[in-house]
SERO-4910 file (N, C-alpha, C, O; in steps of 0.05 Angstrom, whole numbers):
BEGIN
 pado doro    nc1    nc2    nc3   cac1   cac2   cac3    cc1    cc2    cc3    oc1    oc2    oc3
  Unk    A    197   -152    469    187   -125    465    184   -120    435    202   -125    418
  Unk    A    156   -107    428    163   -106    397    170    -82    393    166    -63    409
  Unk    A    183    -81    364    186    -61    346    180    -38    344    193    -17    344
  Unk    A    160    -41    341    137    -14    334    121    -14    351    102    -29    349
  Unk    A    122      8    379    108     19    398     84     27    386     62     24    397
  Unk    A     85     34    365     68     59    361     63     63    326     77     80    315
  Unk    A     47     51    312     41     53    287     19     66    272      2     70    290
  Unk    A     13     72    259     -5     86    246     -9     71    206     10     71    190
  Unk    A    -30     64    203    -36     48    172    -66     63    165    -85     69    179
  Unk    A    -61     66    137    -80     74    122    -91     50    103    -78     31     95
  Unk    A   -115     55     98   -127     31     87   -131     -1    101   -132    -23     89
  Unk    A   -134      4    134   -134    -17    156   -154    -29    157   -155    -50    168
  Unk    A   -179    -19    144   -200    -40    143   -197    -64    132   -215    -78    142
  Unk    A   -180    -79    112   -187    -99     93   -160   -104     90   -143    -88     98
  Unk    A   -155   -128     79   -132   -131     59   -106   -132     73   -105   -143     95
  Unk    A    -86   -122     63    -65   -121     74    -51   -106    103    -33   -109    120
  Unk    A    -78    -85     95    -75    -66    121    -81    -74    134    -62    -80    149
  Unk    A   -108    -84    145   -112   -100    165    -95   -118    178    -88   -117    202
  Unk    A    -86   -134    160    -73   -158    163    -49   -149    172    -34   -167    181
  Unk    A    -37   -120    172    -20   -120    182    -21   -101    210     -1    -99    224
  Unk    A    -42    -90    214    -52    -80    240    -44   -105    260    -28   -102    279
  Unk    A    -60   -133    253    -66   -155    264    -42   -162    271    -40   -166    295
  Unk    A    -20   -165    255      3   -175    264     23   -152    277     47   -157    282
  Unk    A     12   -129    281     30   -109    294     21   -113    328     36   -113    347
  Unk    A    -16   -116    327    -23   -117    351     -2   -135    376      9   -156    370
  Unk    A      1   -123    400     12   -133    423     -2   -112    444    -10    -89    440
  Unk    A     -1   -133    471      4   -105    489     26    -84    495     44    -90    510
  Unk    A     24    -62    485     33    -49    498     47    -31    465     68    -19    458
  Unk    A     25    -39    456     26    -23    425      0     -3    420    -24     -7    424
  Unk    A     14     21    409     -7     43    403    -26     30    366    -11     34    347
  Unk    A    -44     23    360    -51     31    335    -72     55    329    -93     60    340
  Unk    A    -58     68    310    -74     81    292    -83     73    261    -69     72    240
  Unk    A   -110     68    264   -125     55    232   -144     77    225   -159     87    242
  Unk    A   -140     86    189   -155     97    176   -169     86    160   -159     64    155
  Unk    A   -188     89    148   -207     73    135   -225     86    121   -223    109    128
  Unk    A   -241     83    106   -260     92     95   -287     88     99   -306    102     91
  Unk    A   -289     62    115   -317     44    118   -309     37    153   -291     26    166
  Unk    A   -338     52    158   -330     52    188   -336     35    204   -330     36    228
  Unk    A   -353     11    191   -354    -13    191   -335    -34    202   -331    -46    223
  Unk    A   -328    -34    181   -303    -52    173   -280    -47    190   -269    -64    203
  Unk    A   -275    -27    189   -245    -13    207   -249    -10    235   -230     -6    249
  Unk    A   -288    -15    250   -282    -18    274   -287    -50    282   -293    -57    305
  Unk    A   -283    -72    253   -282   -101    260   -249   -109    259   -238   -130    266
  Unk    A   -234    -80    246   -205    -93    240   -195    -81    281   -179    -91    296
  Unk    A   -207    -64    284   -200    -50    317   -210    -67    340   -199    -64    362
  Unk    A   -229    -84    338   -238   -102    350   -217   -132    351   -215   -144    372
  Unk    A   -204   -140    332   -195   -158    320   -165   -153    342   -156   -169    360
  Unk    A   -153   -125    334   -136   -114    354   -132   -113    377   -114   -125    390
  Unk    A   -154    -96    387   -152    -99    420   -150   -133    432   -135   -142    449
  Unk    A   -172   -148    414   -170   -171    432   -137   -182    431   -131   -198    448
  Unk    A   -116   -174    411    -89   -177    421    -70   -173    438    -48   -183    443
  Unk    A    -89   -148    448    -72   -125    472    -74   -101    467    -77    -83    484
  Unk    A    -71    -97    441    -59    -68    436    -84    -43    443   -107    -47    450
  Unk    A    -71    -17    437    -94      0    450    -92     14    417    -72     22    405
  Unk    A   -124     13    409   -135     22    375   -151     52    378   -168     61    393
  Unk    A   -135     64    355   -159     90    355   -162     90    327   -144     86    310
  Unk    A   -183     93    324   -191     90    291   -206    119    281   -222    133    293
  Unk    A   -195    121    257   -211    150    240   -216    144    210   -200    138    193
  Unk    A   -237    147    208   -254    149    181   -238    173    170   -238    194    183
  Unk    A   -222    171    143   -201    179    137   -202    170     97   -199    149     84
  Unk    A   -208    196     91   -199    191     63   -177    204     54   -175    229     52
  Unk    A   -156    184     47   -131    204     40   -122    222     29   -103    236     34
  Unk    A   -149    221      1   -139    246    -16   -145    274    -10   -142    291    -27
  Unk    A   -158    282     25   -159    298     31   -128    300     50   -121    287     70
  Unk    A   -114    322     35    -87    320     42    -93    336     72    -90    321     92
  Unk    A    -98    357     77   -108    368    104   -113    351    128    -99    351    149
  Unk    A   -139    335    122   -145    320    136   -133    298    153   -135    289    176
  Unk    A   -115    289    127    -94    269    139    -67    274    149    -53    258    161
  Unk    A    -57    305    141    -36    313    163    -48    317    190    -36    307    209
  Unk    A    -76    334    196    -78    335    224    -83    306    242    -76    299    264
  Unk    A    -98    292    223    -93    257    231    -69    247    245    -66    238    268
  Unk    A    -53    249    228    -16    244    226     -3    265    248     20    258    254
  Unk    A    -11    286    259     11    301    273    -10    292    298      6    287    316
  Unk    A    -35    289    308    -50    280    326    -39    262    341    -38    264    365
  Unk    A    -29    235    325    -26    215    328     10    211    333     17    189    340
  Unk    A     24    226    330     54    232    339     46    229    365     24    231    376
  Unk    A     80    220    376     98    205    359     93    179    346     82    163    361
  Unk    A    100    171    323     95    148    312    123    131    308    139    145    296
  Unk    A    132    111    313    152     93    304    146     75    275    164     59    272
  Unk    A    130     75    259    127     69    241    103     72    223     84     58    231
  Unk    A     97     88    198     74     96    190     74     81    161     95     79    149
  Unk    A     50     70    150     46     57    123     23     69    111      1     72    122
  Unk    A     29     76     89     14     89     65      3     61     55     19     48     42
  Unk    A    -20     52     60    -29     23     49    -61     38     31    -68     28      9
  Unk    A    -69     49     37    -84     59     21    -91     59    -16    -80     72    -34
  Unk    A   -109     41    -15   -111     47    -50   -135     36    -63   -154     26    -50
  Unk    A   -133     39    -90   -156     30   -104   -152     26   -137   -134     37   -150
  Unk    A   -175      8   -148   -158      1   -170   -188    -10   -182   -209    -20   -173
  Unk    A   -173      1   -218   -200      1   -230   -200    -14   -252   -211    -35   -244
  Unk    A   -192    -18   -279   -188    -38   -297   -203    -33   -316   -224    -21   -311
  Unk    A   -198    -41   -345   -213    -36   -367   -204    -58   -379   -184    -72   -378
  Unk    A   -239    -59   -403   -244    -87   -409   -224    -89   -439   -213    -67   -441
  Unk    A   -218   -103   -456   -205   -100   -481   -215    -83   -495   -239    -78   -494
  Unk    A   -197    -67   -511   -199    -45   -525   -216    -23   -516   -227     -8   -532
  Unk    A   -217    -21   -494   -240      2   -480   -225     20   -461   -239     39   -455
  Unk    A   -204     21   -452   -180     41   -442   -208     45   -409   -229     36   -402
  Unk    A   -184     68   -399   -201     69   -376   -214    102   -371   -200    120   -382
  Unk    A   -231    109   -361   -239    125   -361   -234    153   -352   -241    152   -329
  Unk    A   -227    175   -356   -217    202   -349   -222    199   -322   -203    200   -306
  Unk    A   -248    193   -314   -252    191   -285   -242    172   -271   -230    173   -250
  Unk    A   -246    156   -283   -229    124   -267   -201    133   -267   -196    129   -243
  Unk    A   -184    140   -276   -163    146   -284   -150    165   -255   -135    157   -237
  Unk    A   -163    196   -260   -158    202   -239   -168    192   -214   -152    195   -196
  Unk    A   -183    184   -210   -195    176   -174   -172    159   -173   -155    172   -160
  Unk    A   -162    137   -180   -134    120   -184   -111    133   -170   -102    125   -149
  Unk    A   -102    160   -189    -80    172   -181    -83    189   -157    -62    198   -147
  Unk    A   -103    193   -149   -115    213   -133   -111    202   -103   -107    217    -83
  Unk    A   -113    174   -102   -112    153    -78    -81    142    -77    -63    148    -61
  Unk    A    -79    121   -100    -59    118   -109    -23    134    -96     -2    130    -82
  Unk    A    -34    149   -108      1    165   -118     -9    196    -96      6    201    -78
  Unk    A    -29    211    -98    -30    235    -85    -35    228    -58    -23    240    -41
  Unk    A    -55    208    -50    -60    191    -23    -44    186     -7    -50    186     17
  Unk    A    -12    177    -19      9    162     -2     22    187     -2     37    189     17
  Unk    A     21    205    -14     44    232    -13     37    248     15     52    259     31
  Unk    A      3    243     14    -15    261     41      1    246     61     12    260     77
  Unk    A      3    223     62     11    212     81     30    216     92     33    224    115
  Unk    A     47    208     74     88    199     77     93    228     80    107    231    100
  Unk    A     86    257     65     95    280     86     92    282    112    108    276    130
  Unk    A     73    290    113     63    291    141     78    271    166     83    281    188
  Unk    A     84    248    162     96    224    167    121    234    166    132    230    187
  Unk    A    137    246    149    169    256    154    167    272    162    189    279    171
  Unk    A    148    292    168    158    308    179    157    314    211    170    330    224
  Unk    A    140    298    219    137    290    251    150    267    259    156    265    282
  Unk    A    156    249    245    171    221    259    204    232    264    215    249    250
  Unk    A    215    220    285    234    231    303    255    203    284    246    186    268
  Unk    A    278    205    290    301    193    283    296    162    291    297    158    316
  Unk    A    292    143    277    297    109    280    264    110    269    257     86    268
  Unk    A    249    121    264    218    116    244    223    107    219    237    114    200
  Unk    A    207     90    224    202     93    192    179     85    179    162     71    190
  Unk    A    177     96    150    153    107    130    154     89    114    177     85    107
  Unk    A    140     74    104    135     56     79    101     65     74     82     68     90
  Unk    A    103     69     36     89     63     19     85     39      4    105     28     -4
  Unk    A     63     31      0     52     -4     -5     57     12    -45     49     32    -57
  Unk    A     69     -2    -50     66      1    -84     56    -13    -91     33    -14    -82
  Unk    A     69    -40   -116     59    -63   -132     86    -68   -143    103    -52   -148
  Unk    A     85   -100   -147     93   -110   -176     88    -96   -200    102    -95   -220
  Unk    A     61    -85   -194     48    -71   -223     63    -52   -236     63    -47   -260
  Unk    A     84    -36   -210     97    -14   -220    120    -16   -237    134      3   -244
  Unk    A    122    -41   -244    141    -47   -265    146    -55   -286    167    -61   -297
  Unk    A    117    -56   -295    111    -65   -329     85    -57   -325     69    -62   -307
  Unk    A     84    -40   -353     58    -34   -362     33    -49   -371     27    -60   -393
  Unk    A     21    -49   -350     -8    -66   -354    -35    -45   -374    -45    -23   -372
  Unk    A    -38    -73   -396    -61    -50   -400    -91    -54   -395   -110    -44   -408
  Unk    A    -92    -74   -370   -120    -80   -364   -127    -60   -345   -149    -53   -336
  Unk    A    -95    -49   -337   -101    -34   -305    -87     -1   -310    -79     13   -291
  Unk    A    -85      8   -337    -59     20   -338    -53     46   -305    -32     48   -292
  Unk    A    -73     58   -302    -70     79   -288    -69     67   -252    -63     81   -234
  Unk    A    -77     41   -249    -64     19   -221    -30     19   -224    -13     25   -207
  Unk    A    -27      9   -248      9      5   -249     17     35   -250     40     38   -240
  Unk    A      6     59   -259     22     85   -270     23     90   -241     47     92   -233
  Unk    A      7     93   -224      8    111   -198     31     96   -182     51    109   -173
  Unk    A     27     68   -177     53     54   -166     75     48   -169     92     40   -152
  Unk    A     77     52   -200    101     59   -211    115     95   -199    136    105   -192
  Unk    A     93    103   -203    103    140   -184    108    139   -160    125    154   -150
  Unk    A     94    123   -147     95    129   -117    130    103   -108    148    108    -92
  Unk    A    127     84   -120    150     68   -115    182     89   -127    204     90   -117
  Unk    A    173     99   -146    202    110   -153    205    137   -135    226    144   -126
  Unk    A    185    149   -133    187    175   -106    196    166    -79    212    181    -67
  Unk    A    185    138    -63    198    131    -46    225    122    -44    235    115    -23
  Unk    A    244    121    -74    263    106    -77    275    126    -78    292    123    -61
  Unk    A    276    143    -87    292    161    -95    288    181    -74    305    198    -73
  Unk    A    264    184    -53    270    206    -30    282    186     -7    285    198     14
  Unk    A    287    161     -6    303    151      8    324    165     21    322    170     45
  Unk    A    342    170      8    367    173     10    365    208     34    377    215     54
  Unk    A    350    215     24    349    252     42    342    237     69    357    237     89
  Unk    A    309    217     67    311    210     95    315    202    111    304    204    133
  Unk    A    341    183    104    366    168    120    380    202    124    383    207    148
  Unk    A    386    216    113    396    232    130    392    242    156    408    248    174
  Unk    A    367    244    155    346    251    180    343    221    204    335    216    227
  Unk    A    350    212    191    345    184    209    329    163    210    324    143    224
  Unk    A    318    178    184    294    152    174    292    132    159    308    128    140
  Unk    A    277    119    162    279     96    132    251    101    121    230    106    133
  Unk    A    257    100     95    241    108     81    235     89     53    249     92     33
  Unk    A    212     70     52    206     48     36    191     48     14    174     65      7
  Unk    A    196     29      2    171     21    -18    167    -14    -15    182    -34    -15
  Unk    A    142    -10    -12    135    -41    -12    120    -49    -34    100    -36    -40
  Unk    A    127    -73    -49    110    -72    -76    110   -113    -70    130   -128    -71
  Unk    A     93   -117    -66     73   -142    -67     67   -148    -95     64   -128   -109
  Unk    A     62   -176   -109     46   -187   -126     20   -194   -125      5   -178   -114
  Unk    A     12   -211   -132    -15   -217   -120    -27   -219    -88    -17   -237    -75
  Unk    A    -44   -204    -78    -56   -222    -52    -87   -223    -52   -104   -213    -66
  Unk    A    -88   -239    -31   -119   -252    -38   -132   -230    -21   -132   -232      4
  Unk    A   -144   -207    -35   -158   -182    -24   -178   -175    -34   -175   -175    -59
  Unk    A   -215   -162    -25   -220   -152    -41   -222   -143    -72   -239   -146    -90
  Unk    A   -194   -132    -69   -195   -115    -91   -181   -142   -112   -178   -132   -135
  Unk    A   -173   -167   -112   -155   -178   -132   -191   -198   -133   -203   -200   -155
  Unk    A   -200   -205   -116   -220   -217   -122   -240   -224   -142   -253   -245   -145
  Unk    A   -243   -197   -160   -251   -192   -185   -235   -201   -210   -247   -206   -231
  Unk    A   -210   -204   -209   -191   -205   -228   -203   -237   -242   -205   -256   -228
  Unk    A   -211   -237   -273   -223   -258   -276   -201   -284   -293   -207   -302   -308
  Unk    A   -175   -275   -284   -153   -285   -288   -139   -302   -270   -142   -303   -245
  Unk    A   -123   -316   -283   -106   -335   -261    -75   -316   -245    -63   -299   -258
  Unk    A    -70   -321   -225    -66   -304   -208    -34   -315   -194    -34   -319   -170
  Unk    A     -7   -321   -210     16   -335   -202     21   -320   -174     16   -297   -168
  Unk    A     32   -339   -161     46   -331   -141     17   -320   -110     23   -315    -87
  Unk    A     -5   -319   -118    -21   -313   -100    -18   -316    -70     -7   -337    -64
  Unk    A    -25   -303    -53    -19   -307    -19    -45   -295     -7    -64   -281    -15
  Unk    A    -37   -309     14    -66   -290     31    -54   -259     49    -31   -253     43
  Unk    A    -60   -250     58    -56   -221     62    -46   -221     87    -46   -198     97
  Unk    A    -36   -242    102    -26   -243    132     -4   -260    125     11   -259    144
  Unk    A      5   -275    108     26   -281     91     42   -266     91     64   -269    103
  Unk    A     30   -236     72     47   -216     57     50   -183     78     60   -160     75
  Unk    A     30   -200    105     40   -176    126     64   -188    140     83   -173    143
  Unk    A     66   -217    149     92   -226    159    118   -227    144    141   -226    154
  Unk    A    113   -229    124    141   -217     98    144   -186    107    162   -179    123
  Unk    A    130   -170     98    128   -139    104    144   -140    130    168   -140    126
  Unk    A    137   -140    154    138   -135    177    175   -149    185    192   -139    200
  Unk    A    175   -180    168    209   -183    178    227   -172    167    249   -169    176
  Unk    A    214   -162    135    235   -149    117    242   -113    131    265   -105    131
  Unk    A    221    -96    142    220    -75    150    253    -71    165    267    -53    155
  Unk    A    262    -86    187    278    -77    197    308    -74    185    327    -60    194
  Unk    A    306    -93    161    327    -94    144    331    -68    130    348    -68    112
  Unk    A    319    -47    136    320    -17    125    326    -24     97    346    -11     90
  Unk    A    319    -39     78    330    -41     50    299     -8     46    283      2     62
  Unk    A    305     -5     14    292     19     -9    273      6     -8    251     18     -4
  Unk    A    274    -20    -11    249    -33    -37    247    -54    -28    267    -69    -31
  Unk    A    221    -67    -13    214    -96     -7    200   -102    -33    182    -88    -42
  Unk    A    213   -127    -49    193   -140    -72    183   -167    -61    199   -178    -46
  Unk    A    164   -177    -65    154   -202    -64    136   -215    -81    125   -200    -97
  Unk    A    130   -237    -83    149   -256    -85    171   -247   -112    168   -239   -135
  Unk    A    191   -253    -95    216   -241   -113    223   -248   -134    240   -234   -145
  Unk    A    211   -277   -152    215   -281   -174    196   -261   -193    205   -244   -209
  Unk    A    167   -267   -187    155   -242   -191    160   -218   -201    151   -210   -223
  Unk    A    176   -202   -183    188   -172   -183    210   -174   -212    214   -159   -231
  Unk    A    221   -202   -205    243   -201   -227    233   -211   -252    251   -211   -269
  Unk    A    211   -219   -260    194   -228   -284    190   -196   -291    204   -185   -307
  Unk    A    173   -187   -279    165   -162   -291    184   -144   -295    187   -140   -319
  Unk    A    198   -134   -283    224   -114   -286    239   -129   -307    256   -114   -319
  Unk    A    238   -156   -317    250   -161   -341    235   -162   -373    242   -164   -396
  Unk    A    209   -159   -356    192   -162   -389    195   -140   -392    204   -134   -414
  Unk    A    187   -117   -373    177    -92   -377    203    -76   -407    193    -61   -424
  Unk    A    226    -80   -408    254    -81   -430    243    -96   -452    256    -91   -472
  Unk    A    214   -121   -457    208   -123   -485    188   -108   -485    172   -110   -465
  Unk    A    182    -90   -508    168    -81   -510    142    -95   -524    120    -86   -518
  Unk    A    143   -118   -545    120   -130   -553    105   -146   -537     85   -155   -548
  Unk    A    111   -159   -501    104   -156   -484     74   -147   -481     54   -161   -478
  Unk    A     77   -113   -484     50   -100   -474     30   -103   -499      6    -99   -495
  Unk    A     36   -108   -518     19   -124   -536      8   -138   -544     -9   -140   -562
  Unk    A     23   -157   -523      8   -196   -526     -8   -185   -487    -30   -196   -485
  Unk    A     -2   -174   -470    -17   -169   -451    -44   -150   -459    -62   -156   -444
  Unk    A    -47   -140   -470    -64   -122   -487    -92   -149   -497   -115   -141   -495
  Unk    A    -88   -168   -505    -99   -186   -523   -113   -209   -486   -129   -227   -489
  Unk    A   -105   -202   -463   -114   -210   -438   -132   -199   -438   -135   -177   -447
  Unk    A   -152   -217   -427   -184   -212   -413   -178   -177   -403   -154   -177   -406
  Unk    A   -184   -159   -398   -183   -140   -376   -196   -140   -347   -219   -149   -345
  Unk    A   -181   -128   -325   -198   -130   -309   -231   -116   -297   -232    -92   -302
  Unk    A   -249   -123   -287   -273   -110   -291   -275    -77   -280   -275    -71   -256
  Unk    A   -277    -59   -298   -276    -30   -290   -294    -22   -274   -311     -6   -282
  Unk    A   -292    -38   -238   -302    -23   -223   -285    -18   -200   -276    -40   -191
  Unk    A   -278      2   -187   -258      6   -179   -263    -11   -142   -287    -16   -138
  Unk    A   -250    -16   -126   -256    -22    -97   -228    -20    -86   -208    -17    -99
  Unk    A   -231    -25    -52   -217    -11    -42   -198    -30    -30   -205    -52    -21
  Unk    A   -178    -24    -31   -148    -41    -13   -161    -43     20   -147    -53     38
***
């Protein structure tokens, strides 16, 4: 019998989300997938059912916080909900990123997963639990991506630190922060890429680490511990500074 009766993922079209729809699918599992491209999210629902499970899918942009609580209380009870939702934009050397680029980032990013993960505590019943997808990124300042690492750096330390209230309640309450995966959105990166995986890799890591109720899934864990140790030098973001940047167009998780 699995786990999670009953899940609900944002950003299920592509990438990680998907990939982890795919590996949640069974019979006798509820999914709920949000998406932006209604395309795509009814090839990740297709992909599903043929596993068993029973899919309802909604064209769903997160930064409409409204929209995605009545989504989220529709879709109760849920046994496990993921904030996978995001997007990421990049600027070329010495060209910083754009006011606009900047916010649409945080807007998905960091305000996107908040639409979510409320809504998500406040209807999930005792033994649920909520994870937000962060980054590696959130732990050293990148300056090809700065406002990709700022939002995941916010949203990873908000899930860490509201931890603790929603174990009171009975919840677990995560941050998942991944390094590279082979998605979309890393596809552009015109850099070499350590530690890279494919995105059903880094849903079967996700998915065994989940029950371990730990704060914070990192992966690959040397990774997490490279960065959280450079991020303490600071001439670091200076010789990263002097890196290709990534191409400032933003696409979707």
């Amino acid at each position: 019998m699995t786990l999670y009766n009953s899940a609900l993922i944002t950003g299920a079209s592509s990438g990680i989300g998907r990939a982890l729809a795919e590996a949640l699918a069974a019979p006798g599992v509820t999914l709920h997938l949000g998406g932006r491209d209604a395309t795509r999210l009814e090839r990740a629902a297709i992909a599903c059912r043929a596993k068993g499970a029973a899919v309802h899918t909604a064209r769903i942009d997160v930064t409409d916080a409204a929209a995605t609580a009545v989504w989220i209380a529709a879709a109760a009870p849920l046994d496990l909900v993921i904030a996978n939702a995001g997007i990421s934009g990049g600027a070329g050397i010495g060209t910083g990123e754009t006011a606009e680029q900047a916010r649409a980032i945080f807007a998905t990013n960091l305000d996107g997963a908040l639409n979510t993960a409320f809504p998500a505590l406040e209807t999930m019943a005792p033994g649920g639990t909520v994870a937000v997808v962060a980054s590696v990124a959130a732990f050293i300042p990148t300056p090809g991506a700065p406002a990709y690492g700022a939002s995941k750096s916010a949203i990873d330390a908000w899930a860490v630190a509201s931890a603790p209230a929603a174990a009171q309640r009975g919840i677990h309450l995560v941050s998942i922060c991944p390094g590279f995966i082979r998605t979309p959105m890393t596809a552009a990166n015109p850099y070499k890429m350590p530690g890279l995986m494919d995105a059903d890799q880094a849903a079967a890591i996700i998915l065994r680490a989940l029950p371990r109720h730990k704060r914070r899934i990192i992966f690959p864990w040397w990774m997490g511990a490279i960065a959280r140790s450079l991020a303490l030098v600071t001439p670091i973001v200076a010789l990263m500074a002097r890196v290709q940047g990534k191409p400032a167009l933003p696409s979707a998780e």
